[in-house]
C-alpha positions in Angstrom: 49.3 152.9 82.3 45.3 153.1 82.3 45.3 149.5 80.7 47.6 148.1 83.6 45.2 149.7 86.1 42.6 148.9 84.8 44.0 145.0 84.8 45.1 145.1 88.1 41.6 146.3 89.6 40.0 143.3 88.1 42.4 141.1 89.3 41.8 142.7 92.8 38.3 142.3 92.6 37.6 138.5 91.5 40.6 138.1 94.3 37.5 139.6 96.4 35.2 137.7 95.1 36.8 134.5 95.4 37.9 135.2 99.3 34.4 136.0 100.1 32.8 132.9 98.5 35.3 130.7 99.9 34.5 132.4 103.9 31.0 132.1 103.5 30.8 128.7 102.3 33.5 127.2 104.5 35.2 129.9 106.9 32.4 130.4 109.2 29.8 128.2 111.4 26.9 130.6 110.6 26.0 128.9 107.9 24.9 125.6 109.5 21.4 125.1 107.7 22.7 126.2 104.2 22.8 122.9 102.2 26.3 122.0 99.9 23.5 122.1 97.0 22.6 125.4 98.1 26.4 126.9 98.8 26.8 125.6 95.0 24.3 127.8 93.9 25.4 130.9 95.8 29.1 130.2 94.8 27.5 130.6 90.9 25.1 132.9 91.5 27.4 135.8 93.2 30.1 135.1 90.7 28.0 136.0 87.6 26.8 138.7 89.5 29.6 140.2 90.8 32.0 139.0 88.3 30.7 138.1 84.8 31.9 135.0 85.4 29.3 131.3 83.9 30.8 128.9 86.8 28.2 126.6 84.9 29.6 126.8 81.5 33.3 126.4 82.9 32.2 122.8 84.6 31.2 122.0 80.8 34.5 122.5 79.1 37.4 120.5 78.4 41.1 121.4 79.3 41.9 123.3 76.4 38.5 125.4 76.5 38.7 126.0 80.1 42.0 127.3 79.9 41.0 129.3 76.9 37.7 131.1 79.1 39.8 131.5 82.0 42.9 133.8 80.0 40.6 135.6 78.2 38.5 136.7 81.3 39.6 139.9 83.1 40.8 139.2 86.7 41.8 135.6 86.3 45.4 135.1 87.3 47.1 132.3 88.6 46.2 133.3 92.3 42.9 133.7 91.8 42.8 130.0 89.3 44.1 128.2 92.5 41.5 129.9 94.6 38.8 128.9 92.6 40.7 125.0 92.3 40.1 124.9 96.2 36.9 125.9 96.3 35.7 123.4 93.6 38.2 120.7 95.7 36.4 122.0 98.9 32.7 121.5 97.3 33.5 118.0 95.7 35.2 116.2 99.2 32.2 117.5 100.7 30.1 116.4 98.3 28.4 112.9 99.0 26.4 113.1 95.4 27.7 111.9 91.4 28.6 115.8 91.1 31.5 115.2 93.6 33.7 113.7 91.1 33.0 116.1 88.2 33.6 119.1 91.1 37.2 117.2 91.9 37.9 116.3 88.4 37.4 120.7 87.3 39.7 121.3 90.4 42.3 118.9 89.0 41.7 120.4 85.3 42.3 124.2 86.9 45.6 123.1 88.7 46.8 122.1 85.6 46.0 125.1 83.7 48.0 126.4 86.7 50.9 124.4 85.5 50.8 125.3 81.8 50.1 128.9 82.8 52.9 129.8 85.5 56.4 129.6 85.0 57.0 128.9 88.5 56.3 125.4 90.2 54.4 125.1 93.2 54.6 122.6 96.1 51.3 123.7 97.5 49.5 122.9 94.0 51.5 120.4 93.8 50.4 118.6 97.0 46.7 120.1 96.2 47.0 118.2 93.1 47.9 115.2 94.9 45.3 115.1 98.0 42.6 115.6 95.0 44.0 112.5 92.8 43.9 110.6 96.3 40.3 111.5 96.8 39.1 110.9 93.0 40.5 107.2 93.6 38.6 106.2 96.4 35.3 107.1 94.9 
């Protein structure tokens, strides 16, 4: 019982952390002068500090690895795998720069650990997964 608290808490928090990155780099207009280069940063910076979490060494891995970091780590569920898939989709349309495609390609990678991870099929990953295949063919 303690255990499945415990579990659910840090689920609840990355949740958190993940909402909060995603509003401050694209949910508000207060942000104007913050560079993409710069959101990048923050979006790494507050998620090792406020959740452990090497966004840096997850760009670096392959599938298998990724998938491997992301079950072992406390607070990563499916929900919060998508979250983090849309934020890296999000950075990587934005992005005019040679990290666009390695952003959109780690988006793509994370919806597919989605896949092999859920039991349940999704039409919004689905079409996520789509709209990101779309954009990695134009560039």
């Amino acid at each position: 019982m303690v255990q499945r608290d415990y579990i659910l808490r840090e689920i609840e928090k990355m949740g958190a952390v993940m909402t909060a990155i995603r509003h401050k780099l694209f949910g508000g207009k207060e942000n104007l002068s913050l560079t993409l280069e710069m959101q990048v940063e923050y979006t790494k910076e507050t998620l090792l500090r406020e959740a452990n979490f090497d966004l840096g060494k997850l760009m670096d891995l392959d599938i298998e690895k990724s998938k491997e970091y992301l079950t072992d780590f406390a607070g990563f569920n499916i929900r919060n795998i998508e979250s983090l898939a849309q934020c890296l989709s999000q950075i990587g349309k934005q992005d005019k720069s040679d990290s666009a495609k390695k952003h959109l390609e780690k988006a793509l990678q994370l919806y597919e650990i989605c896949n092999l991870i859920s039991k349940t099929w999704s039409l919004e990953r689905e079409e996520n997964t789509q709209a990101i295949k779309n954009v990695l063919s134009n560039i």
